[in-house]
C-alpha positions in Angstrom: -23.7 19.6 18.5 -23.5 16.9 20.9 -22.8 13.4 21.5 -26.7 12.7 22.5 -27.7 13.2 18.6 -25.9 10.1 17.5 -25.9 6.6 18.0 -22.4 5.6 17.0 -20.4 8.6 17.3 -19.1 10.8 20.7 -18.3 14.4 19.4 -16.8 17.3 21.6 -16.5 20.4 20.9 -13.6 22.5 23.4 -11.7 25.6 22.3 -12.1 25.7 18.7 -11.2 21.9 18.2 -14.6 19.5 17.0 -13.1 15.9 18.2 -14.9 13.0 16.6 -14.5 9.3 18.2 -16.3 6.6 15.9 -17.9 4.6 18.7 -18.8 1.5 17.8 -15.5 -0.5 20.1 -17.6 -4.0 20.0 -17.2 -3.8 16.2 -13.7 -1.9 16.1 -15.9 0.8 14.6 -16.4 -0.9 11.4 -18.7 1.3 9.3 -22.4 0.7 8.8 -25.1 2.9 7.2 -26.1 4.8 10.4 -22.7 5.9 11.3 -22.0 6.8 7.9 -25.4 9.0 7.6 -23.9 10.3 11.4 -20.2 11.1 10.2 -21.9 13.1 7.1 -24.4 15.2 9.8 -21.6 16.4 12.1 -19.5 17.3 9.2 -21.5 19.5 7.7 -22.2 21.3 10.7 -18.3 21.4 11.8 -17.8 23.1 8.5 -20.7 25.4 9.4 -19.8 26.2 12.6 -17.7 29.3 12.7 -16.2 28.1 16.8 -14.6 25.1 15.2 -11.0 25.7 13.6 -10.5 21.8 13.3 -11.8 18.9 13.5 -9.9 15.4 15.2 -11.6 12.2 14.0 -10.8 8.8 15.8 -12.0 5.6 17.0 -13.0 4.4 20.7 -11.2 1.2 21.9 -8.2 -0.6 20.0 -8.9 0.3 16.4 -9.6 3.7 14.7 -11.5 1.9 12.2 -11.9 -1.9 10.6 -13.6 -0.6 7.1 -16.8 -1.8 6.8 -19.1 -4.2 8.8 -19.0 -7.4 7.0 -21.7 -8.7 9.2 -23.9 -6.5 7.7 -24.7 -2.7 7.1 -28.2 -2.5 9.0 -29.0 -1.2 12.2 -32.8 -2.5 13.4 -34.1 1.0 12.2 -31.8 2.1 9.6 -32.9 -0.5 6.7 -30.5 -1.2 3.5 -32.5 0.1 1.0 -30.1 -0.2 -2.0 -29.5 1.9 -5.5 -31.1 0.0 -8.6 -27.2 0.3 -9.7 -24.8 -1.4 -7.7 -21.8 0.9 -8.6 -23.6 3.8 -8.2 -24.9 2.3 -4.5 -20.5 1.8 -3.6 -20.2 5.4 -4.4 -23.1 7.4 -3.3 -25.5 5.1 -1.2 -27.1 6.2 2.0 -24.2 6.9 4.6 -21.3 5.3 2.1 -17.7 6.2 3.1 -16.5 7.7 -0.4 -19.1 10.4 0.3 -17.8 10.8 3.5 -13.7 10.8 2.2 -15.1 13.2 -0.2 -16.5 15.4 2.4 -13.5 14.9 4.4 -11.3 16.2 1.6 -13.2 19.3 0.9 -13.7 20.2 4.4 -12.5 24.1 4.5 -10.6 23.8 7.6 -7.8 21.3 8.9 -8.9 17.7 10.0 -6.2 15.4 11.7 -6.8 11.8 12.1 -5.6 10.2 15.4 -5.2 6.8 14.4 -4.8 5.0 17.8 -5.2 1.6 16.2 -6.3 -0.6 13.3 -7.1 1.3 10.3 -8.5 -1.1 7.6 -10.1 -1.2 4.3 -12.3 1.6 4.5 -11.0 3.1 7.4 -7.6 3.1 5.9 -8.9 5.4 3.5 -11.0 7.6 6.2 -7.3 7.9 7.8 -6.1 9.1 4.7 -9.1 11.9 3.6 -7.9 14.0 6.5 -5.0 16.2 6.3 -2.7 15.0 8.9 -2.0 11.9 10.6 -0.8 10.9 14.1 -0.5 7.5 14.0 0.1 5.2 17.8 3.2 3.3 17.3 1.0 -0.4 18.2 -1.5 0.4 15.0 -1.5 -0.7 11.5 -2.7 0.2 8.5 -4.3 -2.4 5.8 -6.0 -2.8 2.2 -7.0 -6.6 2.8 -9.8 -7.2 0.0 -8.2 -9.4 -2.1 -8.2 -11.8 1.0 -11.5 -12.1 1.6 -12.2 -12.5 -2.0 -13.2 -8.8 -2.3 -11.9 -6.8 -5.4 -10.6 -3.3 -4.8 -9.1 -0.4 -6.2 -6.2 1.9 -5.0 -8.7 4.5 -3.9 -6.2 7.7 -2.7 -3.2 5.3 -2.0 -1.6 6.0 -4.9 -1.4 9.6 -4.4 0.6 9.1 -1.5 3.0 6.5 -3.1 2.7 5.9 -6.3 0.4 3.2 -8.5 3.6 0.9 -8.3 3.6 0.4 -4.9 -0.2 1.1 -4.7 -0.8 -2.2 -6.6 1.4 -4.1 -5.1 -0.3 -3.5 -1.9 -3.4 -4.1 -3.0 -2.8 -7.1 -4.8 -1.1 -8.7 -1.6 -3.3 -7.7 1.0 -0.8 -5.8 2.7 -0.6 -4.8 6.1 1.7 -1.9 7.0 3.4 -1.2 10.8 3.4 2.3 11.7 7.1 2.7 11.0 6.4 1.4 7.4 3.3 3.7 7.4 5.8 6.5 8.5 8.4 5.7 6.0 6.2 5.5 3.2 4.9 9.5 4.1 1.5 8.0 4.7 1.4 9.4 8.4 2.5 12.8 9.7 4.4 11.1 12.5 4.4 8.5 14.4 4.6 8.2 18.2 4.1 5.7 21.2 0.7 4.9 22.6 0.9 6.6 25.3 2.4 9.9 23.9 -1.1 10.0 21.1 -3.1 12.0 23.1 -0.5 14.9 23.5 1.1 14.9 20.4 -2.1 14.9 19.1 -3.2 18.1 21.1 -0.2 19.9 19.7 -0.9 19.6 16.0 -4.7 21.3 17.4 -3.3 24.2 18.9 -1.3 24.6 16.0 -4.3 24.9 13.9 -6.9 26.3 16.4 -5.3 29.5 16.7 -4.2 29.9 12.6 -6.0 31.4 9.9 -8.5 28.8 9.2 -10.1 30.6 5.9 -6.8 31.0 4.6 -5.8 27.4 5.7 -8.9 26.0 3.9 -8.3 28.0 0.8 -4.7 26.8 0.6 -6.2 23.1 1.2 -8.8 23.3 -1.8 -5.9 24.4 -3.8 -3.3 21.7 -3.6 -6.8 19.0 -3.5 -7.6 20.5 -6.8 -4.5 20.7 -8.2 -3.7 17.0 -7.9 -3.6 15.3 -11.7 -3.8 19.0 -13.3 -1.6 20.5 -15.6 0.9 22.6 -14.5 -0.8 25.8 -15.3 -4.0 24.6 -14.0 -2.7 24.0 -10.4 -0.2 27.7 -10.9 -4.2 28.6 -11.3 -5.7 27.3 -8.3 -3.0 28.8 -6.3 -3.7 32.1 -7.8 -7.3 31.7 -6.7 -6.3 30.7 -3.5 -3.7 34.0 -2.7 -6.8 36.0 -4.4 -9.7 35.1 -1.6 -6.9 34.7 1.0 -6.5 38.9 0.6 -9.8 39.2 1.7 -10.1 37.7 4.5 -8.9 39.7 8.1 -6.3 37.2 8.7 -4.3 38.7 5.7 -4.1 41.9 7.0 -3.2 40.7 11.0 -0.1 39.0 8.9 1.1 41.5 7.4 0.8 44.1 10.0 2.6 41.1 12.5 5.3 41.2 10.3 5.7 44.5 10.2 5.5 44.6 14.0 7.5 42.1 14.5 5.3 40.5 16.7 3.6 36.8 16.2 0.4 37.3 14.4 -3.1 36.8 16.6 -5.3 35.1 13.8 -8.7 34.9 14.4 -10.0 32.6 11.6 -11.5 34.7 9.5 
């Protein structure tokens, strides 16, 4: 996987760690149809490729990402060729962000979002499909639909804070600092601009050497378990802890513990 398959996107691959930049600066990486179609491709092969333990996703320049490109969703060769139902076209149309925030959230292995600067509509919600957050102290994040005259929804917002606050967010536009973002638990931590890169790089070696399976099984648990009943989401944990036996990671914990000894996961 390199960055000489895509158009808009630069992806790296060092050490276990897949780091995806949304390169599109001139248009503060506003999504179109062809970077979309390009997120989905490198994806699916992160998740398929057994040397990458987790993914980074963030955007060139000043913004991480400004939603998507009012000024159209065309590239010269990638045509809008449109669902006969418009609803159905939002959702699942070719290289549409929900299918990405979907993939995102079902992604078996950990996936931090650097958020180095404006994170908007969409991208707002591409910050928040990943797992963690590391958010530059100069960056913002922003549901401003009703502003433009656009109609929106809460999407994942109000999982993270509630559907009051949700709405009232949406219904003004709002545009959150990253100390509001912060205080509100919608980012894992904020820090200054210039300390993003390394803080970033700790949260990957955290994750790079842990026991990815086991980290991916937890992950589909809790995603599963949001909105279900009690015993349902008891359930999903159960499943979890049952596949998590199996994998080799299980038994280098347990024999670390009873050595004493910090465990050397592999990832399987």
């Amino acid at each position: 996987m390199t960055s000489d398959e895509y158009r808009h996107l630069m992806v790296e691959v060092e050490d276990g760690c897949c780091r995806v930049t949304l390169d599109r600066p001139e248009k503060l990486n506003a999504l179109n149809i062809r970077i979309g179609i390009e997120l989905l491709d490198a994806i699916d092969r992160i998740e398929r490729d057994p040397a990458v333990r987790v993914m980074v996703l963030t955007g060139a320049g000043r913004a991480f990402c400004a939603g998507d490109d009012l000024s159209g969703m065309a590239d010269a060769d990638t045509p809008l060729r449109l669902l006969p139902d418009p609803i159905e076209q939002y959702v699942r149309g070719e290289g549409r962000w929900p299918q990405v925030v979907e993939r995102l959230r079902t992604m078996p292995k950990p996936v931090i979002a650097r958020v180095n600067g404006h994170a908007h509509g969409a991208g707002f919600n591409l910050a928040l499909a990943c797992d963690l957050r590391v958010m530059a102290e100069s960056a913002t994040l922003a549901i401003p639909f009703v502003r433009r005259g656009l109609a929106t929804g809460t999407s994942l917002l109000q999982q993270f804070v509630g559907i009051g606050k949700a709405m009232e967010w949406a219904l003004r536009g709002a545009t959150l600092s990253a100390a509001e973002a912060e205080r509100w638990g919608l980012v894992t931590m904020v820090v200054s601009d210039a300390d993003l890169d390394r803080a970033t790089t700790e949260l990957v070696e955290e994750f790079r050497h842990g026991p990815t399976r086991v980290l991916g099984l937890s992950k589909a648990a809790i995603v599963r378990s949001w909105e279900a009943s009690v015993a349902e989401a008891y359930a999903q944990q159960g499943l979890a802890l049952h596949h998590a036996r199996r994998t080799d990671d299980f038994a280098e914990g347990r024999q670390a513990f009873a050595e004493k000894r910090p465990p050397r996961f592999t990832g399987r």
